[in-house]
C-alpha positions in Angstrom: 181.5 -122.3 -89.3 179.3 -120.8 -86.6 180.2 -117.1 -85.3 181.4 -116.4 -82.4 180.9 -112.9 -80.6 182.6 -112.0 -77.3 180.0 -110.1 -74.8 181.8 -108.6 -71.9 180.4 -109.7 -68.3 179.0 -107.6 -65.8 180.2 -107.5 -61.9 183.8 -109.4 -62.6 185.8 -106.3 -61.7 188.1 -106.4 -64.5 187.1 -106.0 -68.0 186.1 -110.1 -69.2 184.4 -111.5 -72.3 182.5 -114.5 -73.0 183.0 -116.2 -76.4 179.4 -117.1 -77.7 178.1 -118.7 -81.0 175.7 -116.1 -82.8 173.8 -116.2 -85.8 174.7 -113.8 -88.3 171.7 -111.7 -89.6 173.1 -108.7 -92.0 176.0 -106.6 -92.2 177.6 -106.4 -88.5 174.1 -107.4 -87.3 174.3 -110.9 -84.8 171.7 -112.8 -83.3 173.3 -113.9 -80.1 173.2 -118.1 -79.1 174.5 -119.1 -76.0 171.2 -120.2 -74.2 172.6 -123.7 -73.6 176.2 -122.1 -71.7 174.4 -119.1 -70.0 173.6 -119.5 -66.0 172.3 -116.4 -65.0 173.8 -117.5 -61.5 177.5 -117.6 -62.2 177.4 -114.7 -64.7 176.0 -112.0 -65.3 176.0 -111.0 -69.5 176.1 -107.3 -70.6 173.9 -109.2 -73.5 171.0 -111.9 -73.0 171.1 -115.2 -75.5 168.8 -114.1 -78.3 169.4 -110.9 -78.3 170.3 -108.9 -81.7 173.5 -106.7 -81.2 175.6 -104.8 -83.4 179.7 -106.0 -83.3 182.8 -104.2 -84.2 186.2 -105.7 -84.7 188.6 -105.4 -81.5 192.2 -106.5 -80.9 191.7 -109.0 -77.9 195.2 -110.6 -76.4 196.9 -109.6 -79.9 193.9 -111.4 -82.0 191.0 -109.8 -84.1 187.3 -110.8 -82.3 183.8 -109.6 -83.1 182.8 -108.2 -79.8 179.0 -107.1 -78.6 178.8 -103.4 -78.6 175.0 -102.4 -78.5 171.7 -103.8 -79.2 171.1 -103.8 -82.7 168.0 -101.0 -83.9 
């Protein structure tokens, strides 16, 4: 099963996530996919496809999610 990993969205005025398949490289460690959903017209991601980020567990509408927190070192 593929991983997904919410990134929040810039500009929406509210707090708003994205689900997005990711690659998992080590530990909390994701390589983000999503280059086949992202339009850099409609949204704008806190996190580009591709990019390695480090994920923590959240509560997210009463359900644990892996969400984007930083760019991995």
């Amino acid at each position: 099963m593929t991983p997904i990993i919410y990134i929040k969205l810039l500009n929406e005025g509210t707090d708003v996530y994205r689900p997005v398949s990711a690659f998992h490289i080590q530990d909390q460690i994701y390589e983000l996919g999503g280059a086949d959903i992202y339009d850099s017209d409609d949204e704008v991601w806190e996190f580009l496809p591709g990019t390695f980020v480090l994920v923590e567990e959240r509560v997210m509408e009463g359900e644990i999610a892996s969400v984007a927190i930083t760019k991995a070192p």
